[in-house]
C-alpha positions in Angstrom: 119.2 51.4 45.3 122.4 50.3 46.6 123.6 50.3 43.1 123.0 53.5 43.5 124.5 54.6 46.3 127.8 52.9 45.2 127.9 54.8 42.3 127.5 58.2 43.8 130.2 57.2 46.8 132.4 56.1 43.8 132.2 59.5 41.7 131.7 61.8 44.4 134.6 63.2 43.6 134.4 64.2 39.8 132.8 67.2 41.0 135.1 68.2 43.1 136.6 71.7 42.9 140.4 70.2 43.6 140.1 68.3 40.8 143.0 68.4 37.9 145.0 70.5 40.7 148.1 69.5 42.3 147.5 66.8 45.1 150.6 68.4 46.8 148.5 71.7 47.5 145.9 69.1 50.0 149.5 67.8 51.6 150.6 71.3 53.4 153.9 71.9 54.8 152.9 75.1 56.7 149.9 76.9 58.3 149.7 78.9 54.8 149.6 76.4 52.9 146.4 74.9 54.7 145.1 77.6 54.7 145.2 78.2 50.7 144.0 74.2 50.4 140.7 75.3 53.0 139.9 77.9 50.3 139.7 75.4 47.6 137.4 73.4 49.7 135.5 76.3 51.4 134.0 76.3 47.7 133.7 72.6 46.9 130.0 71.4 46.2 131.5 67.8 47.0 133.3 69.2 50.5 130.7 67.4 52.7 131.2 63.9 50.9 134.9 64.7 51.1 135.3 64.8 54.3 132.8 61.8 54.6 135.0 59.8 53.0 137.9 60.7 54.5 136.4 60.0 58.0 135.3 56.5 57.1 139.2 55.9 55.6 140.6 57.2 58.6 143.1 59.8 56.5 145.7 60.6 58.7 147.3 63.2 56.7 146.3 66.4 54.5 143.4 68.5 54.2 140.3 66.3 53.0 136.6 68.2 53.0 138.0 71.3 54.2 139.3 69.6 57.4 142.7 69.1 58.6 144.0 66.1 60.5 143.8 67.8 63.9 139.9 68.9 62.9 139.3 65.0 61.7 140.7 63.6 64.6 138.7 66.3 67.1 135.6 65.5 64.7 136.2 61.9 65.3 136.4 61.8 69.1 133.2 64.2 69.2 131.7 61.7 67.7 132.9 58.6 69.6 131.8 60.5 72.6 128.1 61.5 71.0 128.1 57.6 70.5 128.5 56.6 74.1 126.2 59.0 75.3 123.1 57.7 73.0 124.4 54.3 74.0 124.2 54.9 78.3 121.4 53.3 79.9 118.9 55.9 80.5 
């Protein structure tokens, strides 16, 4: 099973919609042009394990799964904070 699962983590992203497009479009400069790379992703069947993956590398730049670094790193501390909360003594 693991076997698996590494080979689905590893070509996750052959399904991609971004694929064979510029990398430079997921690197915005300007509101608009994150905006254009959200689109891309808004249609992605590979968007959730995008943004997976780019969670668990800790991107700190571009737009990965749809999400931008400010989303990431509010997703992030949501879910440091979800974490110590199911980890409080009860």
């Amino acid at each position: 099973m693991a076997d698996i699962e590494e080979a689905v983590e590893r070509d996750w992203h052959l399904g991609a919609a971004c694929r064979g497009l510029d990398p430079d479009l997921f690197f915005p400069a300007t509101s608009s042009e994150e905006a254009r790379a959200k689109v891309i992703c808004a249609g992605c069947p590979v968007r959730g394990d995008c943004l997976e993956v780019a969670m668990r590398a800790r991107e700190r730049y571009g737009v990965w799964g749809g999400a931008s670094e400010e989303e990431r790193k509010t997703i992030h501390a949501r879910s440091k904070k979800r974490e110590l909360i199911d980890a409080s003594p009860r």
